[in-house]
N, C-alpha and C positions, 0 to 999 in steps of 0.2 A: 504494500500500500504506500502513497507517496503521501500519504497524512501528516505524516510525521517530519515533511519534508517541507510541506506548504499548506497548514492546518485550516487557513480561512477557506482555502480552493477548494479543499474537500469536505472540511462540516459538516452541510446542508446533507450529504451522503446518509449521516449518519451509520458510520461503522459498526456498531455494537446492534443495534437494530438490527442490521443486514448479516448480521454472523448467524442472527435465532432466526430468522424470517424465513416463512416458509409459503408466503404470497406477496406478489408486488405492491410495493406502498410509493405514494406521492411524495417527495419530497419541492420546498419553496425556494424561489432563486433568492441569494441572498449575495451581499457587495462580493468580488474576490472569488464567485466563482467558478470554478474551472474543469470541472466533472469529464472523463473522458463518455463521449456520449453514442449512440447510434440513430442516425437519422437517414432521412429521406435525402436521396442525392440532388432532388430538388427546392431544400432547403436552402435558405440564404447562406450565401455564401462567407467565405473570411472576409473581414475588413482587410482593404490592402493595404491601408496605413501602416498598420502591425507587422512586419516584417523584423527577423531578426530575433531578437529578445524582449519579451514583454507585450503582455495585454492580448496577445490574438486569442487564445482560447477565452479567456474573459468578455473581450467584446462581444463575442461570438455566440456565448451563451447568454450574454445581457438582450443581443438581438433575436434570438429564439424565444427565450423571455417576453420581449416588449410584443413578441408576435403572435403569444399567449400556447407556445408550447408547452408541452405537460413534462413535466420531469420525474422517470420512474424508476426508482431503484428494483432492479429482477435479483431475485437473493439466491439464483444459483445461477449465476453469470459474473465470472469478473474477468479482468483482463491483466496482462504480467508486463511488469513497466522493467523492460530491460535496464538494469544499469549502465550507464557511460561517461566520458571523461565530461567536466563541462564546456560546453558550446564556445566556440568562439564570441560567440553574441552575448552570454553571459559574464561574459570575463570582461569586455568592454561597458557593461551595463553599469558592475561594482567594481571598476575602475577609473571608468571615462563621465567626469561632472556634468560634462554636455551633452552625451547619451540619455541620462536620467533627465535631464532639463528637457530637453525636446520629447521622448517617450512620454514625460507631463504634458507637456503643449498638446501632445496628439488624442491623448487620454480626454483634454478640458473639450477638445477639436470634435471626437466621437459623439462626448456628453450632451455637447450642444445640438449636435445633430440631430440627434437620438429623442431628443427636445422637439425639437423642430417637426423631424418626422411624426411620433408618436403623439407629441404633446401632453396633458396631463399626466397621462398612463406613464409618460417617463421621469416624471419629477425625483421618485424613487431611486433613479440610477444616479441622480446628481444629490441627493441627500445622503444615501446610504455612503458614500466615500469620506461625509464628515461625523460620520458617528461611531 
């Protein structure tokens, strides 16, 4: 499990739940996260902002979200997160000031959009980052 590696991203999962569960239950999209998911290949696509390191899975499922998909955890389905050295794009993120500076810009850039498109329905994606 990468829980342990990036705890907001997976939460909403809830782990312990999904160890006894023996029928699928709903889980609610919450700030941060990042759920590896199965969808329709006809679903919205990545944000291309997001490139690199940071925010595409998050956008991603923020946009599923505002598009009122259901998010289900299957309690005998999981998937195996190979281990690997880290990324190129991770090592510049917590290294490089202006990588984090701009990856913000693009994150406020999304938020607003996200605004825009959705309207009310999205006020949630711009509150939930300062709570």
């Amino acid at each position: 499990l990468r829980y342990h590696v990036w705890t907001k991203g997976h939460a909403p999962t809830n782990f312990a739940k999904w160890r006894t569960a023996t029928t699928p239950y709903r889980v609610e999209w919450e700030a941060d996260f990042e759920p590896y998911v199965v969808v329709r290949k006809d679903c919205p696509e990545y944000d291309r902002r997001f490139v690199g390191f940071g925010w595409n899975k998050v956008a991603h499922i923020m946009e599923l979200d505002a598009q009122e998909y259901e998010f289900t955890v299957l309690p005998n389905a999981y998937m195996i997160h190979m281990p690997h050295a880290p990324s190129f794009d991770i090592t510049k993120f917590r290294s490089n000031k202006q990588y984090r500076i701009c990856l913000k810009t693009l994150k406020e850039e999304f938020q607003q959009d996200m605004s825009r498109h959705y309207g009310f329905a999205a006020l949630k994606y711009l509150t939930a980052e300062n709570n």
